[in-house]
N, C-alpha and C positions, 0 to 999 in steps of 0.2 A: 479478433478480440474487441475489436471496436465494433462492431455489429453486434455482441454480446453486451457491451457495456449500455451502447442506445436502448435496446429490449429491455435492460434491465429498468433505466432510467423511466420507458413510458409505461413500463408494469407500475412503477412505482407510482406514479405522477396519477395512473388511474385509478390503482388502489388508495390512495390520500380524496380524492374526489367520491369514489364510492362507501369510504371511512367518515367522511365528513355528515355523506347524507345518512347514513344507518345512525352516526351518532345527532344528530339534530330530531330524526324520526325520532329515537329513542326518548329523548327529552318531552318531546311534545305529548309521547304515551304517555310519558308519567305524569306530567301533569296534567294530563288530564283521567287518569285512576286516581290519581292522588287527591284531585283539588278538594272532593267535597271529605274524603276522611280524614284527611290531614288537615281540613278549614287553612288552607291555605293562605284565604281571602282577609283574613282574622292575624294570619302572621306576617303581614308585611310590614314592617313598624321600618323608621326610619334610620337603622342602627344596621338591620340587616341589606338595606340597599344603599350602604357609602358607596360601593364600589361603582355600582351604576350612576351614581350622581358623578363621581370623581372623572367616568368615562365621559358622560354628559357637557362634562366643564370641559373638558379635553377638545372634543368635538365643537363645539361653538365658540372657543377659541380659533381655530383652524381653519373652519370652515363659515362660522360668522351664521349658523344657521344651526335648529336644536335637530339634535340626530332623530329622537321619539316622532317630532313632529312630520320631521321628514319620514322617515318608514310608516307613520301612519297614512301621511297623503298621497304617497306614493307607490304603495303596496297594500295595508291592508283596506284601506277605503274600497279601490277598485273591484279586491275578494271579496268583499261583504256588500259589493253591491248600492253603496252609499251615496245619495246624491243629495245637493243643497237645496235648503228649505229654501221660501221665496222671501225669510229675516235676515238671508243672507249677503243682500245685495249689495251691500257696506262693503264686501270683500274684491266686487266686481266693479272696480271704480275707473274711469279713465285718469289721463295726466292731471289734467285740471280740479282732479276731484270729483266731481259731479259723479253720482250713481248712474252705473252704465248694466243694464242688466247680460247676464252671458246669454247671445246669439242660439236662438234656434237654427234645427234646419230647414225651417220654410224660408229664415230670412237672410241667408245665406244667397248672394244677388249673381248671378250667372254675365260674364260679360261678352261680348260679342271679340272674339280675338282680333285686333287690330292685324295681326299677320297671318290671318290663315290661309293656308297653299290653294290649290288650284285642284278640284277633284279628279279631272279628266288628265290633264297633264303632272299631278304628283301623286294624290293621292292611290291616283286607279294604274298606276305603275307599280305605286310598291305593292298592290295585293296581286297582282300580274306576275311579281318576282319572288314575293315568301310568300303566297297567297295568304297572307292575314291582311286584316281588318281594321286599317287606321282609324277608323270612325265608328263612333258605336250609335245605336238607333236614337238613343237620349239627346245625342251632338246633333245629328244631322235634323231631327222632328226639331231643336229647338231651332234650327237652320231655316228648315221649313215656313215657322212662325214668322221667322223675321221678315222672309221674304213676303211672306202675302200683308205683312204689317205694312214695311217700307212700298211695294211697289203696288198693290193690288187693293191698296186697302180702304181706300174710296168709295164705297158701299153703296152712296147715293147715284154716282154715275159709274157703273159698272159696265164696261163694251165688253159684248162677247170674247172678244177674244184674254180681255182681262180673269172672265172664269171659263174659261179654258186655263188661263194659268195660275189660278187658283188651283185647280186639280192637279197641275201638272207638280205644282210645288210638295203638295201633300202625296206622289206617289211616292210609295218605297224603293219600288224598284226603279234603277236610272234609266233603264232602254223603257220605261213606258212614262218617264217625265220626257224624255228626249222626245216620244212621238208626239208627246201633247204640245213640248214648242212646237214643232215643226206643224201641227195642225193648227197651232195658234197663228204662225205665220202663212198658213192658206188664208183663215179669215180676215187678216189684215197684215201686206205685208212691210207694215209699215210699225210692227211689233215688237221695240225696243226689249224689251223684256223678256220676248222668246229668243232673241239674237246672246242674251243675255246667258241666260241656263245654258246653250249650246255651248258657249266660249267657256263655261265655269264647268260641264258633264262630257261636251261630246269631245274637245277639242285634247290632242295628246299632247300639244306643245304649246309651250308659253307663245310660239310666234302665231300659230293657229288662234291659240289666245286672243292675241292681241289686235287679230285682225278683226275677230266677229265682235269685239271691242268697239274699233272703233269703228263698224257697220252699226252699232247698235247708236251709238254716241250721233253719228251723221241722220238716224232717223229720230232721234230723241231731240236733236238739232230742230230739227225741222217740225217736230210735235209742236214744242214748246212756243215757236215763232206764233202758233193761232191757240194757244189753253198756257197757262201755269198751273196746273192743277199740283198741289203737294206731294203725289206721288209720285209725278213726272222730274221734281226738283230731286227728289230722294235717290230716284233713280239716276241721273244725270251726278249725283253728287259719288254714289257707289260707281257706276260705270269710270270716274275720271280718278277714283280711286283706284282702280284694279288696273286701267291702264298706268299711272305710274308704279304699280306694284311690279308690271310686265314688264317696264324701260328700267324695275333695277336689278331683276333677274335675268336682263340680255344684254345687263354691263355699263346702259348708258346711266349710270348715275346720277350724271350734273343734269340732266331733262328730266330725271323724277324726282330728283328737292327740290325745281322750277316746280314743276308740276304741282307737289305738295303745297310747296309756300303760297302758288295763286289758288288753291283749295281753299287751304286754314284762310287766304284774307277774304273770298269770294262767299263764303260763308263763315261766319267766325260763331255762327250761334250754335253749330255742329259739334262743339268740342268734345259732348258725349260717345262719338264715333271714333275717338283718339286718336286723330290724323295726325298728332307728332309724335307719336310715338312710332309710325314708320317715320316720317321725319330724322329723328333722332337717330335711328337704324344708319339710313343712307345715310348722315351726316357721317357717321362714326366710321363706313367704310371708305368714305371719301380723306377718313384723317383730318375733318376740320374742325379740331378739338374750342377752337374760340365757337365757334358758330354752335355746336353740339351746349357748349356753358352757358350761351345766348336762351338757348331754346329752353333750357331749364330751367335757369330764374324767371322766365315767365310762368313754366305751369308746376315747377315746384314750391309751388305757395302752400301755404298752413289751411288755407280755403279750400282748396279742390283737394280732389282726391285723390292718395298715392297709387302706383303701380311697382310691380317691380322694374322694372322700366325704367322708372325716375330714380327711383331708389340706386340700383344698382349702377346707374350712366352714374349720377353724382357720384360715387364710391370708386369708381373708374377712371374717375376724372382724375379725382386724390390721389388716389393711390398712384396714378402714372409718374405724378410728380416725383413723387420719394422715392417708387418701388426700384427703380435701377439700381441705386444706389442702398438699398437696405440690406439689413443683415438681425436677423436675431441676435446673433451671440453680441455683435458692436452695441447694439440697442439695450440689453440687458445690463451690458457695463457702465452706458452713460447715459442711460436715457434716451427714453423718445425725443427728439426733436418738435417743436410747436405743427410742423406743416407734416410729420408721420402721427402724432398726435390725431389732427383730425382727418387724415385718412383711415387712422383705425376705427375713431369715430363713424364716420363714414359705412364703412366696414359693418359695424354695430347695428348702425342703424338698417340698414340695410336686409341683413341678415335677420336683425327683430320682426320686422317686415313680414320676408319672406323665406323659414329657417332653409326649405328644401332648394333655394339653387342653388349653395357653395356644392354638394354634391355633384350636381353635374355640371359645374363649371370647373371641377379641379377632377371631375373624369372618375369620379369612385361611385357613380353610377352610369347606366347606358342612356343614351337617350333616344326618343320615336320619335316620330315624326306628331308635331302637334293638334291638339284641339282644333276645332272650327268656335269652340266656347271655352274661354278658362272662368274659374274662382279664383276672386283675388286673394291672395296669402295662400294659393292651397298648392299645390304639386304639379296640376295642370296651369298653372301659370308661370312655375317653375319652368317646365318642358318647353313653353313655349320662349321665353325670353333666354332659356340658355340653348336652346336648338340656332338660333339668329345670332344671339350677340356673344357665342363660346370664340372665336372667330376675334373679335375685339379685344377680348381680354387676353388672350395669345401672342396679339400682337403688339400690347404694353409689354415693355422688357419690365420682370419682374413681378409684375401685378397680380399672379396666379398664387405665386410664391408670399406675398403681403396675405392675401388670401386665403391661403394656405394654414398661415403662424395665428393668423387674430382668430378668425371669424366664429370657432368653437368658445370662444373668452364669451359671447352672447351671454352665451346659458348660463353664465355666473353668475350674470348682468339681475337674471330674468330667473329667479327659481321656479316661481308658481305663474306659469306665461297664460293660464287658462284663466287666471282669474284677475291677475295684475299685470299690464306689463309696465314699459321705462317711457318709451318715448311713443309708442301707439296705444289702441284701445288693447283689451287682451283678444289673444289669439283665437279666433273661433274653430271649437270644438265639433262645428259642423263639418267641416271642409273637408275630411277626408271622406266622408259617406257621398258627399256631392260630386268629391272627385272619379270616386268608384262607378259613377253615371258617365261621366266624359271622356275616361280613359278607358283605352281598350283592355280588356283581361289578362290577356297578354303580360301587359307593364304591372308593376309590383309597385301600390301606391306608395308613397311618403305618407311617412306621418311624423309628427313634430316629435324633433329630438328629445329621449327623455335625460333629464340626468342619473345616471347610474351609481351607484354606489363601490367604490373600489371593497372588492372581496376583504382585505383585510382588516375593513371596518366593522363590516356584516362579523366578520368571525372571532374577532376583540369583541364585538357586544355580543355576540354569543355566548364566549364563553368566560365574560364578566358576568353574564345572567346566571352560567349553569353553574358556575363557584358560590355565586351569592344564593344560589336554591339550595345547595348542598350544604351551604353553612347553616341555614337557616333550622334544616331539615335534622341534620342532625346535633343541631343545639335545642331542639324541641322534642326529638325523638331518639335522642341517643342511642340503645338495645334495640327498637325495629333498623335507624341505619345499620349498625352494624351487622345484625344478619342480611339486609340488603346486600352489602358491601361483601361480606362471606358470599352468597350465591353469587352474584355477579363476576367476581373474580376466578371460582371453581367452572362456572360457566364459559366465562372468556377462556380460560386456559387448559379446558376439556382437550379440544384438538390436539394441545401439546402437548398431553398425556399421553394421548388414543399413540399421537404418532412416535412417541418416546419407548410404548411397551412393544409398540411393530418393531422397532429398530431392534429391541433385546431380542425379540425373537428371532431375529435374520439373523443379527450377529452373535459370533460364538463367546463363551464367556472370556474364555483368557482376554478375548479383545476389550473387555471391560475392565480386567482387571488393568491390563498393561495400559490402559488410558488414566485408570485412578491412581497407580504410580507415576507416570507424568505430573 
């Protein structure tokens, strides 16, 4: 019985869905057969749209936002194809005011991943174990670029063995950059830079890693003693980088925030390379939540430029404070609290930032293994900051849970996030196409949460419209609705007929009759 009653229940539940669409088709036919002989256009007077107004006031009541306006920018603009003139730059404003135009995709700015793995020893494991493709050719060419920027890129004094690894940067394939260091180190081998590729292509483990590290470091040592030439400092600044990226993935932590910290003071004009933001990583595994607060009020300023990174550690911070102790339902009765306050702030801000990392930080998407390049605010920076710091926020009692309750309250924050936002510029509309270069096919990008419309708003203004057309219709047309109304009804209730005169013929008369004495 109860497997009859379910059947019956999702018969119904589909039928009510496939009822909804035939009747909304239905409508949309008719008006449009009707519009020009009926001059539709000609009876809209404001007598026969109360109901739509009265629905209207309802809706911006509630929701603090006009319904029309909403289903136009959100639905039919995109159908028709609609984009902003260049009179409309008044709408694409930052915080301050000032006209900010919305973001192409040329200027959509690619940034070098402060955390990115190890090719030989991470990355060329995992396609060794699902044979896919962590890196797509758009990541590793931009890869390419950087290196012959950063290390080779001295043009006026160019030693052979410098193009030799010039070439060897731009091969595609890795077993034929691998031969070109190793021939770069025949011609000189005193060739930081091919010691380099080896440790980042050929090496399977972080400690193989570490060693042609610091082979490469002890000849860069000794370069440096007779030239400073700018590529050699570059080199020397990434080589001391990767070594403590080694000493935090073989556990010694307190030797790579030493490490870091004599970096950031050793060069402080670098900060475009974001060396605190592995900083802030190793801090945060170490648990030394003052020192992690320390690092932030230096490069969380209004000057420099956010990451999710900042964003999200500051939000981490907050929330640890409260999150143990929170509860929605206590919170709903008496209020936020001043210090759950701005952690949901926090939260907010956070989230405006960057919409796609609460998803995979509370695990309702998968995550890959990251970029060698992300976009800021885009999906691949997502990946990358909740691949390292998922770990962190697990291990605040509570903080996922805070996470969990706020971080969707954004979008209320923020209706039209493409053209306005709260506390940032607006969201650039480029980012997902950029991300579709950086991530692998595989992954299924993000793209910025829309706000959706609850079904029974959509079907209240539906069918406030189709009462108000039908009134309209037949207080204009009285005699054609009614025979409208005649067909339609003889129409709808054909089937009932068809299957009423089958039933007589099956059944025998007396069964008719002893039914109509009942």
């Amino acid at each position: 019985m109860g497997e009859v009653r379910e059947m019956l229940k999702s018969w119904l539940s589909c039928s009510w869905t496939y009822l909804c669409l035939i009747w909304f088709g239905m409508v949309l036919i008719m008006i449009y057969v009707l519009w020009s002989p009926l001059k539709l256009q000609e009876s809209l007077t404001s007598g026969n749209l109360e109901q739509l107004h009265i629905f209207e006031w309802w809706y911006f009541r509630k929701y603090g936002t006009s319904f029309i306006e909403q289903v136009s920018v959100s639905h039919l603009r995109p159908l028709l194809g609609g984009v902003e003139s260049s009179s409309t730059t008044g709408l694409f404003s930052s915080v301050n005011g000032e006209a900010e135009p919305r973001p192409s995709v040329s200027e959509c700015k690619v940034w070098r991943n402060p955390l990115n793995l190890f090719r030989g020893a991470e990355y060329n494991r995992y396609t060794w174990v699902t044979g896919k493709e962590p890196l797509t050719y758009y990541d590793m060419n931009l890869s390419a670029q950087d290196h012959q920027t950063f290390f080779t890129g001295d043009t006026q004094q160019l030693r052979p063995e410098d193009a030799v690894m010039q070439k060897a940067w731009r091969e595609r394939n890795p077993q034929a950059r691998i031969r070109a260091a190793y021939q770069a180190i025949k011609i000189n081998h005193e060739c930081a830079a091919a010691y380099v590729l080896l440790a980042e292509e050929e090496a399977t483990t972080i400690t193989e890693a570490e060693r042609l590290f610091k082979k490469a470091l002890m000849l860069l040592i000794f370069v440096l003693c007779q030239s400073t030439a700018g590529k050699d400092i570059n080199l020397l600044v990434y080589i001391k980088r990767r070594l403590a990226m080694c000493a935090r993935k073989l556990g010694r932590i307190k030797e790579a925030v030493k490490m870091m910290r004599e970096l950031m003071k050793e060069f402080p004009l670098l900060g475009m390379l974001n060396i605190h933001e592995n900083l802030l990583e190793a801090l945060l595994e170490l648990q030394a939540y003052a020192d992690v607060q320390a690092v932030l009020s230096k490069y969380d300023d209004i000057s420099l430029p956010k990451s999710a990174t900042i964003c999200y550690t500051s939000a981490l911070l907050k929330a640890r404070a409260v999150s143990d102790k929170f509860s929605p339902e206590a919170a709903s009765r008496r209020g936020l609290s001043t210090a759950e306050m701005n952690a949901v702030e926090a939260i907010h801000r956070a989230v405006e930032f960057n919409p796609h990392v609460p998803k995979y930080l509370l695990e309702m998407k998968s995550l890959i293994l990251p970029p060698e390049h992300i976009l800021k605010r885009g999906d691949s920076e997502a990946v990358a900051y909740a691949f390292f710091h998922l770990q962190h926020w697990k291990r605040a009692e509570g903080a996922l849970n805070l996470l969990h309750c706020t971080w969707e309250g954004t979008f209320r924050i923020i209706p039209y996030p493409l053209e306005k936002g709260h506390l940032f510029y607006p969201y650039p509309g480029c980012t997902e196409t950029a991300d579709r270069e950086l991530l692998p096919s595989f992954h299924e990008v993000s793209v910025y949460p829309k706000k959706e419309l609850p079904f029974f708003i959509l079907f209240t203004a539906g069918l406030c419209s189709f009462t108000a057309m039908l009134a309209m219709l037949t207080h204009q047309f009285p005699e054609l609705m009614g025979i409208f109304a005649k067909a339609f009804f003889s129409t709808l209730f054909a089937p009932l007929g068809f299957f009423a005169d089958k039933m007589e013929s099956f059944m025998p008369s007396s069964f008719w009759h002893q039914l109509t004495r009942i």
